[in-house]
Each structure stands twice: as C-alpha cells, then as structure tokens.
C-alpha positions as CSV (number, residue, x, y, z in Angstrom):
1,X,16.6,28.2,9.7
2,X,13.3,26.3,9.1
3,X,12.6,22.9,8.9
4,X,9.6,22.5,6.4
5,X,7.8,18.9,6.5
6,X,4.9,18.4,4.0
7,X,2.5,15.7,4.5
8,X,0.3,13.8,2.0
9,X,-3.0,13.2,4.4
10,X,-4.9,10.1,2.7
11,X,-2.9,7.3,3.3
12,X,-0.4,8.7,4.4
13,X,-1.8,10.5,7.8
14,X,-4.8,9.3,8.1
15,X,-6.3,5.8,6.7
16,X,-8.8,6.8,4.3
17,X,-10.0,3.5,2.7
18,X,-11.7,2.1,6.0
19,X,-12.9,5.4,6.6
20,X,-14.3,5.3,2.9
21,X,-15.8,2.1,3.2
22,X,-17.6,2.8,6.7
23,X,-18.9,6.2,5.2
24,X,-20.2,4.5,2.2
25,X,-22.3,1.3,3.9
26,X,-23.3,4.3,6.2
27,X,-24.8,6.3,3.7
28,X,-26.1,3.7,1.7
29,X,-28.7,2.1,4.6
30,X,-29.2,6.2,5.5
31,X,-31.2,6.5,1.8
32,X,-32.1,2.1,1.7
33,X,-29.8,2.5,-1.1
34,X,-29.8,-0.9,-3.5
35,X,-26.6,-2.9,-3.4
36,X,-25.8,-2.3,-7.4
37,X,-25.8,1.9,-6.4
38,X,-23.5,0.8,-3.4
39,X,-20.8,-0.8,-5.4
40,X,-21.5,2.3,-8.2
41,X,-20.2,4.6,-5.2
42,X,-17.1,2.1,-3.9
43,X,-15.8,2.1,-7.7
44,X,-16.3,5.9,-8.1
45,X,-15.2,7.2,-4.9
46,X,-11.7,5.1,-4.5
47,X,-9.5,7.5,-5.2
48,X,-10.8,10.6,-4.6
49,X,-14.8,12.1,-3.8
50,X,-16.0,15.6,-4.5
51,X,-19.7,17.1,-4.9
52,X,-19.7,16.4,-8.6
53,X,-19.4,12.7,-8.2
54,X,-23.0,12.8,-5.8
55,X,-25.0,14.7,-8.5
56,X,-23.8,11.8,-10.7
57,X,-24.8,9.7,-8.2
58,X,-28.4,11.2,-7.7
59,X,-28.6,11.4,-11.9
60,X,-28.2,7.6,-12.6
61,X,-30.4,6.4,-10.5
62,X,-32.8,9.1,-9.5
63,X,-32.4,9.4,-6.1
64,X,-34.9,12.0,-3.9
65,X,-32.7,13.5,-2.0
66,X,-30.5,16.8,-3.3
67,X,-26.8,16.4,-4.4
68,X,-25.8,18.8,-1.8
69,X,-27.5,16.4,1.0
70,X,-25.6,13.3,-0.1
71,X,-22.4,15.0,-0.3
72,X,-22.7,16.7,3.1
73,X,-24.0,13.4,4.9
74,X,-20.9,11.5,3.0
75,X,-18.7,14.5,4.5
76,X,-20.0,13.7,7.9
77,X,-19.8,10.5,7.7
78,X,-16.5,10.4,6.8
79,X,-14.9,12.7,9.6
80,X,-17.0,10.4,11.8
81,X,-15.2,7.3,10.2
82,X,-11.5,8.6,9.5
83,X,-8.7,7.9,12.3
84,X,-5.1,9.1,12.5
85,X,-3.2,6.2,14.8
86,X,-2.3,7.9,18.6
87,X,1.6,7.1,17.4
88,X,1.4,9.2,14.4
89,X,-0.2,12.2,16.5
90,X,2.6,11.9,18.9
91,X,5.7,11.9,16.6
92,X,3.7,15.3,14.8
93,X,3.7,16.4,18.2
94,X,7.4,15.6,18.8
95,X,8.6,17.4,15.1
96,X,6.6,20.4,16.4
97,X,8.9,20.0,19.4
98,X,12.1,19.9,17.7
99,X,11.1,23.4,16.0
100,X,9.9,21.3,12.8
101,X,6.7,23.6,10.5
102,X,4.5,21.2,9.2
103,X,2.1,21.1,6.6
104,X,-0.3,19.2,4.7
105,X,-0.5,18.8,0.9
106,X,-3.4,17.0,0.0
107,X,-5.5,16.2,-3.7
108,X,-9.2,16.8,-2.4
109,X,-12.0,18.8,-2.1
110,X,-11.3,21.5,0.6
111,X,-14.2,20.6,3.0
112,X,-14.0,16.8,3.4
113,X,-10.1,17.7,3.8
114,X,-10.5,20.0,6.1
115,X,-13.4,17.9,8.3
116,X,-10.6,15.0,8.1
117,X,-8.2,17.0,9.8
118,X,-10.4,18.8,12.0
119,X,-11.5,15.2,13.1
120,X,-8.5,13.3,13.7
121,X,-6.9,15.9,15.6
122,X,-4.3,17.1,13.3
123,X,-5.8,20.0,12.4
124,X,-3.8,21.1,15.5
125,X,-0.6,19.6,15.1
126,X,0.0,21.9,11.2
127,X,1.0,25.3,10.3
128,X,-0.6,25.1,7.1
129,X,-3.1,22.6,4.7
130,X,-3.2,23.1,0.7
131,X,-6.4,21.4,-0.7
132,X,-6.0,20.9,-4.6
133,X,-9.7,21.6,-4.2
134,X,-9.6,25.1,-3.2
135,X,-7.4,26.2,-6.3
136,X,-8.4,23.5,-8.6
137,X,-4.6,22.3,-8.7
138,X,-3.5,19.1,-8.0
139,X,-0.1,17.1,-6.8
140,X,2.4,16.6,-8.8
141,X,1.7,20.6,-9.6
142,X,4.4,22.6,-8.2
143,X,2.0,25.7,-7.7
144,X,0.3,23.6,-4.8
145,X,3.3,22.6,-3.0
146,X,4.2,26.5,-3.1
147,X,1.0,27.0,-1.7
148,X,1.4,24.4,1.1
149,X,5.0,26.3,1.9
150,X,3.5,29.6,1.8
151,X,0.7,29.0,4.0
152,X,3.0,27.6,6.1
153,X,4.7,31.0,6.6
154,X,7.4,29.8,4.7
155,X,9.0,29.3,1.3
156,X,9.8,26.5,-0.8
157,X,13.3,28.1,-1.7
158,X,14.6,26.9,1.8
159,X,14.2,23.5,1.2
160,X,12.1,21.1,3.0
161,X,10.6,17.7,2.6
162,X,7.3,15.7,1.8
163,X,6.2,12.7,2.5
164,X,3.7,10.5,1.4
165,X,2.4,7.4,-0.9
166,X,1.6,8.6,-4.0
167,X,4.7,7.9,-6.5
168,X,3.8,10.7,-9.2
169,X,2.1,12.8,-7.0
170,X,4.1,13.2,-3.7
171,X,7.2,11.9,-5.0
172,X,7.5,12.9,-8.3
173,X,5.9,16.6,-7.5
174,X,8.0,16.7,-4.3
175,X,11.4,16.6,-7.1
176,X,9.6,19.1,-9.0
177,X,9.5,21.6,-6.0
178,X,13.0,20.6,-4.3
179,X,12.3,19.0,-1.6
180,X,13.8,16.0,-0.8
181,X,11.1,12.9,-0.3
182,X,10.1,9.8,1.7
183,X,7.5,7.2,-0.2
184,X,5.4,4.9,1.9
185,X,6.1,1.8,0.1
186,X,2.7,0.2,-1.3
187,X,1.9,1.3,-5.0
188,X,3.7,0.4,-8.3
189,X,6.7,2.4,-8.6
190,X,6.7,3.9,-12.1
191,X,9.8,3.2,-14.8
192,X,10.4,6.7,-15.2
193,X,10.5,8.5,-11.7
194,X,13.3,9.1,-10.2
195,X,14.1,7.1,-6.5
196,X,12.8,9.0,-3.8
197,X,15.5,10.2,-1.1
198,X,13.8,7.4,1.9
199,X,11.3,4.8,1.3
200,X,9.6,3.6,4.2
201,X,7.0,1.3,5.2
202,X,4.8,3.5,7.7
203,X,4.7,7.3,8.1
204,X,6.1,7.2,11.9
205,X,9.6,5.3,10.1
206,X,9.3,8.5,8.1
207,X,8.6,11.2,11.3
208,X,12.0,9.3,13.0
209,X,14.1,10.1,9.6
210,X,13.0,13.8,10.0
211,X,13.4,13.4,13.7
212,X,16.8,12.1,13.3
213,X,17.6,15.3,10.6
214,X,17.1,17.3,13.5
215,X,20.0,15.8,15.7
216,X,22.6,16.1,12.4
C-alpha cells in the first residue's frame, strides 16, 4: 500500500515572499528601475508571477528590455533567492525513508516552479511536481491534484494527503480529491470550508503527523 503526501511549495516548502522581495530589489537596480515601477511589481507579483505579468510590466512604463528578458532574469533571480529550511529537507528525506511518495502540487508557472525546486534541493526529495501552469489548471481543481497523483505513479483512489497554507486551494481542493489535509495556520479561514483534518503551525509539525501515520 502507498502512502501518497502532496505538498503545496510556496509557503508551504519553501518561503517565497523573501525570496520575492530579494528577486524584485534585484531586478529593479539590474534595469535602474524607478521606485514607483518597483512597488508596481511588489503589488502585482504577491501572490503569484508569470510571463504575462512582465509584458505588462514593460507596456506601462516602456521599458527597453524584451518581456522574455525580464521574466527570465526574475526566474533567475528567484531560484537564486528562494530557500527551503535544512529541517524541512530532512524530515522529506525521512518520509522518503518510511516508504512515503511525495509530490508537489503547486499554482505557478511551470519554469519558475520547477527552478524553485531544482534550487532548493527538493527537486530530489519528490516523485512527482504538478504546475497549474503547465495545464492552465489551478488548486482547488481536482484535475490537478489527479495530475500530482498520477505523476507520482500513483492514483488518487488510494487515498493520500496534502498539505499546505492555502484554505481554498490546498484545503478545500484537498476535500474535493479525498485526501485528508493539514493547513499551515496563517490566512483567514473562510465561513464555508470545512475544518481541515490537522492544523499546524510549520510544515515539519505537519512531516511528524505523516511520520507518526507511518508507526499506526
């Protein structure tokens, strides 16, 4: 029998508002970018970045440089920037131990994702990654956590679990596909979703829940 563990990746794995804010100031001196097109990119960018957002970015205020050469140098810049703590690398490492599959579900375009994961080091530690970017589907759809399963070599009809700190998203598609869930405490809860299954206040409290499945 499988043990199937998705993982949300920003905020979640990997902290990707510092990351966000390095790649950002980095960028910006890069191109002697003014401050008002700096704060443009922190308020567009906080929640998620794709290609789309830097030909906006080039459009308003008439930058030189091609679309595809900001988003690429923001790519860089954030592997450079993202980190995964050593503790949350080593209690992956342990689930892969105890015969755990692991995956990562993530809303994203599919080559910063993948550059994240590549960079941190986790990259290594999975079995499979869905981007919502490579399908144009996003969390809470339950066609991407069958994806994430699948590519996993598994299927979501044996059960499994995700975790992470989106409410709707993680939680809320994670009850839509069946698996039971773990939120990382931080954002408003909504009215209308139900509880998730653990609520925890840092992803390695959530790797010793699945660790402690494993001993039941």
């Amino acid at each position: 029998m499988h043990r199937l563990a998705l993982f949300d990746l920003d905020g979640t794995l990997a902290d990707r508002q510092s990351a966000l804010s390095d790649a950002v100031t980095g960028l910006c001196r890069s191109h002697a970018l003014a401050p008002d097109t700096e704060q443009w990119l922190r308020t567009e960018l906080v929640d998620r970045a794709n290609a789309a957002d830097f030909a906006r970015l080039r459009a308003v205020f008439d930058l030189e440089a091609s679309a595809a050469q900001l988003w690429q140098e923001y790519v860089s810049l954030m592997a450079a920037a993202v980190t995964c703590r050593p503790e949350v690398l080593e209690g992956l490492a342990r689930l892969r131990a105890a015969a755990w599959t692991i995956g990562v579900i993530t809303n994203g375009a599919g080559d910063i994702q993948r550059a994240k994961l590549a960079a941190t080091g986790l990259a290594e530690l999975v079995d499979g990654v869905a981007v919502s970017g490579d399908l144009e589907i996003r969390k809470p759809d339950r066609r991407l956590f069958e994806l994430a399963a699948a590519r996993c070599g598994v299927s979501l009809t044996d059960g499994g679990w995700i975790v992470g700190d989106n409410p709707a998203g993680d939680i809320g598609g994670g009850h839509t596909a069946g698996l039971r869930t773990i939120w990382l405490r931080g954002r408003p809860w909504p009215d209308d979703l139900p509880a998730a299954h653990h609520v925890v206040d840092d992803v390695t409290g959530a790797i010793a829940i699945l660790l402690s499945e494993t001993l039941e």
